[in-house]
N, C-alpha and C positions, 0 to 999 in steps of 0.2 A: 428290625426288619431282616428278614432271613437274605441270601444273597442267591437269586436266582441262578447264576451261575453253578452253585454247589447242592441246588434243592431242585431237580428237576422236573416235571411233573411225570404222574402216573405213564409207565411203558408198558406195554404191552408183548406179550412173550410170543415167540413163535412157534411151528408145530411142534417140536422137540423140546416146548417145554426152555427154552434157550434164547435168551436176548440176542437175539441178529448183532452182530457189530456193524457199528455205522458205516453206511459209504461202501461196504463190501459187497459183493454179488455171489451169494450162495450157490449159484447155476458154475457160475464162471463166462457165461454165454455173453455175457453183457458188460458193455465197459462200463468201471467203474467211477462213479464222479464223486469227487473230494466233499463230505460232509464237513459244515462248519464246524471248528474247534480241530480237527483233524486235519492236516497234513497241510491246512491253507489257510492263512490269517484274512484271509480278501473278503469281500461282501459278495454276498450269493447274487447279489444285480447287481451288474456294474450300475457307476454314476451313483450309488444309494448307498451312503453309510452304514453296517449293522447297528442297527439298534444295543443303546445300553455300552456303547463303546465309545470312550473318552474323545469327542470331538466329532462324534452326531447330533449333538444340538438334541436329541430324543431320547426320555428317560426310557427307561425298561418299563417294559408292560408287566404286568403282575400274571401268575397262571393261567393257563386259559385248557379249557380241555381237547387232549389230542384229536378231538373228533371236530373240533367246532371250525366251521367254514372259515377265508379269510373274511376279513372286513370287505363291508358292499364297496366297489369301487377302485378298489386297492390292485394294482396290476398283479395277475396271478404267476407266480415265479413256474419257471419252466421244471415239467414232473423231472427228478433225476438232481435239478441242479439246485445245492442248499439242502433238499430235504432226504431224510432218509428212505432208500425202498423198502417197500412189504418183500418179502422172503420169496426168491421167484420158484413157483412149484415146478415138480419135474412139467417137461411135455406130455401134455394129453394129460395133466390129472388137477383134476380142479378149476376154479375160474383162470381165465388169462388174466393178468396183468394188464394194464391200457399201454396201448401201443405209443413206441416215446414219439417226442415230437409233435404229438398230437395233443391241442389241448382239452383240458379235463375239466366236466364240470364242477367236481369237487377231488380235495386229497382224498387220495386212498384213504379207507379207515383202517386200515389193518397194518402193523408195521410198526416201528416207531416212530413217532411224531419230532420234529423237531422242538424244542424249547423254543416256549412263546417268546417272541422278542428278536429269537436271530434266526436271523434268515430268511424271515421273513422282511419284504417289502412295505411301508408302511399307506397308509392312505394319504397322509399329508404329503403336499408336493414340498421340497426345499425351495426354502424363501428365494433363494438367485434362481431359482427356474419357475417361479410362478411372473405371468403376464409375460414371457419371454416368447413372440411369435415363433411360431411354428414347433417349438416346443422345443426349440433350440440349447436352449438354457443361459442363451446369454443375450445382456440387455442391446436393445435394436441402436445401431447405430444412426445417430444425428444429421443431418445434410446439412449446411450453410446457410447462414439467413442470407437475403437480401440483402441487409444495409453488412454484412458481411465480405460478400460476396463485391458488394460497392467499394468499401473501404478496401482490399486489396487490389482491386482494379484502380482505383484511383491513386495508390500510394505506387504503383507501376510506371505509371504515365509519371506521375510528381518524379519519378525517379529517374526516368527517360528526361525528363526535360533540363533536368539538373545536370545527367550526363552531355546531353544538347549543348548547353549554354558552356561547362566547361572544355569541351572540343574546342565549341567557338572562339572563346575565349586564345584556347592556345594557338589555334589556327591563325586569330588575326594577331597577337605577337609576333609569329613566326612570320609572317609578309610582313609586315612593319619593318622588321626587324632585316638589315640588308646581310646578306649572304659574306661571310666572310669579314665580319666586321659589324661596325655600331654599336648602339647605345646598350645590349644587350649583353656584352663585352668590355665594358665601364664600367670600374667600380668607386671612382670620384671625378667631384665636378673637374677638378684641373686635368684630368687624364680625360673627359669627353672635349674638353676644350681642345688640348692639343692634340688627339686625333682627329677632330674637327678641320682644325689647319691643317695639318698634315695630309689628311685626304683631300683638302684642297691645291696642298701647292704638287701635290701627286699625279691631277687633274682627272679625280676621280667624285665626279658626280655625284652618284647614287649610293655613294659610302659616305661621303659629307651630308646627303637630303638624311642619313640614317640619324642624325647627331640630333637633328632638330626636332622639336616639341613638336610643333605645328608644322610640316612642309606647308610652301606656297600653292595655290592652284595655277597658279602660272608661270610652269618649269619652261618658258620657251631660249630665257639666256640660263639657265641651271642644267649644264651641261658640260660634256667633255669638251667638245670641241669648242667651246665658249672657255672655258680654262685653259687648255690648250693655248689660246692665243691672247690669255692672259699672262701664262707664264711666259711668254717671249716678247710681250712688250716689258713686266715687269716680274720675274720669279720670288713667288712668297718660299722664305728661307727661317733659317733662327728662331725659330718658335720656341719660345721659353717663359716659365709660369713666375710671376712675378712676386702676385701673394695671392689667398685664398681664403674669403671670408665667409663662413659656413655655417647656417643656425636655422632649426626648423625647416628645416627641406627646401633650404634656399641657398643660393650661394653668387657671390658674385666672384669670379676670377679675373686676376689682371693677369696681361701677357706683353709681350715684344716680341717682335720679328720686322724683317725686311722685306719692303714691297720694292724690287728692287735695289735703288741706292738710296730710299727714303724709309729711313726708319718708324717703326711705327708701336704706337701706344694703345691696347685696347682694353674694354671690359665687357667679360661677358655675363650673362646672367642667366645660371645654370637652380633645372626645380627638378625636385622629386616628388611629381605630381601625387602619385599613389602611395609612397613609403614603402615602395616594394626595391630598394637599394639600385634604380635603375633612373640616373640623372638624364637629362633633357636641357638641350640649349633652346633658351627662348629668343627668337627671335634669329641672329646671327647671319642674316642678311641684309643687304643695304639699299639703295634705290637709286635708278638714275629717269630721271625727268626727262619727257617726252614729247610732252603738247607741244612743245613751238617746233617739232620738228615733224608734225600732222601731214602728212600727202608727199613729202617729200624722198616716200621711196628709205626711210631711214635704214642702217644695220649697226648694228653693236659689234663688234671681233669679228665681221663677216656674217652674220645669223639678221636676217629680216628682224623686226620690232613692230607688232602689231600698232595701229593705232591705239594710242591714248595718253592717259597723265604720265602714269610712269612703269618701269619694269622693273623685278627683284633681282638680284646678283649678289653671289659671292664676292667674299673680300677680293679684291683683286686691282687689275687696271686696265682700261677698257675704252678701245676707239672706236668715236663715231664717225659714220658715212652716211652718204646719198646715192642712191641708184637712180635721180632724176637725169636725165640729162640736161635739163636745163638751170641744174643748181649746184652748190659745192656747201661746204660748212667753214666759213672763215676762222681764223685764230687757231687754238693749238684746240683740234679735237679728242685730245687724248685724255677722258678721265679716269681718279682714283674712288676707290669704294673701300674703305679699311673701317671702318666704325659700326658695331651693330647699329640695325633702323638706322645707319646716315642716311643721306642723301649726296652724290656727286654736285661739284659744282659745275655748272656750265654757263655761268653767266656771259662766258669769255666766249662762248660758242656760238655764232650767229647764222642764220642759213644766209646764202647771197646767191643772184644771179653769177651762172659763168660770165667770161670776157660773148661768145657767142651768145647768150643768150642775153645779155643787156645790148648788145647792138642789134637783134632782133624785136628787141623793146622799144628802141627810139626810131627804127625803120618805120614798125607798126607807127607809131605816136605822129611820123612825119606825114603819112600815107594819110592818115587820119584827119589831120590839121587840115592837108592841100585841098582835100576831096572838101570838108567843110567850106573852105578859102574859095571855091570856084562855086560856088551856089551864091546866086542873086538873089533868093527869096528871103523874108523877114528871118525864118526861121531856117537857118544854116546846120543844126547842132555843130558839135563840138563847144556848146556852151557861147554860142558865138548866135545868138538870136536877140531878133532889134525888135522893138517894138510900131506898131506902123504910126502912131500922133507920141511924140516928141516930148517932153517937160513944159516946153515953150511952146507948143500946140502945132508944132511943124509937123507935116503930114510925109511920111515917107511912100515913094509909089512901090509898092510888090512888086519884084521880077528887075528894077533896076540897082538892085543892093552891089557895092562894089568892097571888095575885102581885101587885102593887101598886107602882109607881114613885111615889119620892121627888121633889119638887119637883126638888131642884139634878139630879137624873138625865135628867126631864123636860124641861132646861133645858139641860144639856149635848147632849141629842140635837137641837135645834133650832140650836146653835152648832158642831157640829161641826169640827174644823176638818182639809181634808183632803190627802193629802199623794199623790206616784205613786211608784210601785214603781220601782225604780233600774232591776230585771233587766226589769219587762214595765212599760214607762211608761203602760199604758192602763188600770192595775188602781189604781184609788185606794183609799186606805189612809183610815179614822177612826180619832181616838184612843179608846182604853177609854172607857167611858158610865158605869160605876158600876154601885153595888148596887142592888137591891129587896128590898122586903117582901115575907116566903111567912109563910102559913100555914095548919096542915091538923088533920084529924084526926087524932085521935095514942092510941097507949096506951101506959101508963109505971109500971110495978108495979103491973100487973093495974086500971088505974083508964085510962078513957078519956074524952077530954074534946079541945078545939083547943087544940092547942101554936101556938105563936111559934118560927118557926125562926131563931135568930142563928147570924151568920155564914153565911150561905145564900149562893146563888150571886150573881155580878153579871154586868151583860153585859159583853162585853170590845170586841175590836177590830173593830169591821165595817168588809169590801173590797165593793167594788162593781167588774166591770169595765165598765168604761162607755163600751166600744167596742163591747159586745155588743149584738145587736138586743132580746135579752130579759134583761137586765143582773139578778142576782142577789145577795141581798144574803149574804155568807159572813161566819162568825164567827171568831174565833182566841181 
């Protein structure tokens, strides 16, 4: 096959008899544009590979005749650009030339023709710019699906909440966590132990609550001034680790130090709840028992004590009181708390009437008795009620009852001696007082006359509560 390139088809000579050179302007009047193969290796339409040239995808067309129209369809290249002009004749002699810029129903016939194949534009559109909207040439871009558009909205949120939770996370560490101190500053069980003590014999509260796994919910003696006046009844001193038994995120430590001048022996029992190298004391507070000292106005080191069973407390040493007036705390009120979960002992500890308010007690009791003692009817109270027919069928008359205390009875109600109720400590208890003399009218087989009642009643146990503002004397 011959090579297009070197076989050009049939040209056509101009008036002189003389092949026009390409791309040149015989006039001079006219600019000259760059015929292919000449001065410009470019395609005569942008965007359009020349045909027949290494990497347009489009073989070379075979001869075609310099007259023959383009292909139907095929965009017509602009007169001038690509193809060669016909010979422009002087002015005024012969046909015009078509005016450039304007387009043309067909090439000039006259002229030389370009070589079929270049330079020309083809019919076929290139594959990347067919179906391309707007004739763009490039393919339309995609928009987001729905479940797209779901999935990054949701993996947003999933990532906010994740950021959420580890804020929180650190935020509630950092309150946990007491300022200048605690568990977050431990890096073994024996070293939270003994800062543990140490913030206690320091008298520093809320650096000791820092040590603890669980704080209590009821800080009302977990405080400075409750320490405060621990250390001056007894100074915790000598805090020193004894041994340290350490396995699985458990530990038990033993220690010694001085609660005052009483040596002392403990063991705490220290966890690493999470494995995150941050130890926690379980427990490491102690308890002092309450109930029997109910209404009584209690205080711990000076600090009120809610009613109930019992209250939590640091190791320490700690005296109880009354703000009654009408009671005191007999025996040595002063107890110790050194044993994680102890409990103090206070068996020794008993509430009691003051010296004023037990002779308040036996006034009340006398007042009580006289006032019963001076009533003639059957029924007297103070546990001092007769019945009106007798064992023996003797008839007693109502309104003649006559009542009379015996000396030792008289005697007993002035020595009283008196004791508090275990379940309400504010109710004081007297012993029984004994019998009295009755006697009354009587009729006893048709014959009436004053009987002598034996075995008649006696008084028994008077309570008094003597927290009450109008304190009442009761019988049993």
């Amino acid at each position: 096959m011959s090579d297009d390139r070197n076989n050009p088809g049939p040209q056509q000579s101009g008036e002189d008899g003389q092949q026009p050179s390409r791309g040149a302007d015989r006039t001079g009047d006219l600019p000259a544009y760059p015929v292919q193969g000449q001065g410009d290796s470019g395609p005569a339409f942008p965007g359009y590979p020349p045909q027949g040239q290494p990497g347009s995808g489009v073989p070379p067309q075979g001869p075609q005749s310099p007259n023959a129209a383009p292909p139907t369809g095929a965009p017509q290249p602009h007169p001038g650009y690509g193809q060669p002009q016909s010979p422009q004749p002087h002015p005024g002699y012969g046909p015009q030339p078509p005016t450039y810029g304007q387009p043309q129903g067909q090439p000039p016939q006259s002229g030389p023709q370009p070589h079929p194949g270049y330079g020309q534009p083809q019919a076929q559109t290139p594959q990347w710019a067919q179906g391309a909207p707007n004739g763009s040439g490039r393919p339309p871009k995609k928009g987001l699906s729905v479940g797209a558009l779901i999935g990054i909205i949701g993996g947003g949120v999933f990532l906010l909440l994740v950021i959420g939770v580890i804020v929180a996370i650190v935020v509630i560490r950092s309150v946990a966590s007491p300022a200048g101190g605690g568990t977050s500053q431990s890096t073994s069980p024996s070293q939270v132990v003994t800062e543990y003590l140490t913030a206690i014999a320091d008298g520093d509260a809320e650096k000791a609550l820092g040590y603890l796994g669980t704080p209590p919910e009821d800080k009302s003696l977990l405080s400075d001034e409750v320490l405060a006046a621990s250390n001056e009844l007894a100074p915790l001193t000598g805090v020193s680790v004894v041994t340290e038994d350490t396995s699985n995120g458990s530990s038990d430590v033993t220690v010694t130090y001085q609660l005052g001048a009483q040596p002392v022996t403990a063991e705490y029992s220290v966890l690493d709840y999470d494995d995150d190298g941050v130890w926690e004391i379980s427990g490491g507070t102690g308890y002092i028992s309450t109930s029997k000292f109910e209404g009584l106005g209690l205080t711990i080191n000076g600090t009120a004590v809610p009613d109930g069973d019992e209250v939590e407390v640091f190791p320490g040493s700690y005296q109880l009181a009354t703000t009654s007036a009408n009671f005191t705390l007999s025996g040595d009120a002063t107890v110790v708390v050194d044993q994680p979960f102890g409990t103090a002992d206070t068996s020794d500890i008993t509430p009691a009437l003051t010296d004023a308010a037990l002779q308040q007690f036996r006034g009340l009791v006398r007042a009580a008795v006289e006032g019963c003692i001076a009533s003639t009817t059957l029924d007297a109270g103070c546990g001092l009620a007769i019945p009106a027919t007798l064992s023996d069928g003797t008839q007693l008359t109502d309104g003649t009852i006559q009542r009379t205390l015996p000396a030792d009875t008289s005697t007993t109600i002035d020595s009283l001696e008196v004791t508090l109720s275990y379940d309400n400590p504010t109710l004081a208890q007297g012993e029984s007082i004994g019998g009295i003399d009755v006697s009354a009218q009587c009729t006893q087989g048709g014959q009436t006359g004053t009987c002598s009642v034996l075995f008649g009643p006696s008084l028994g146990r008077p309570s008094v509560d003597m927290a009450s503002p109008n304190p009442t004397v009761l019988w049993d």
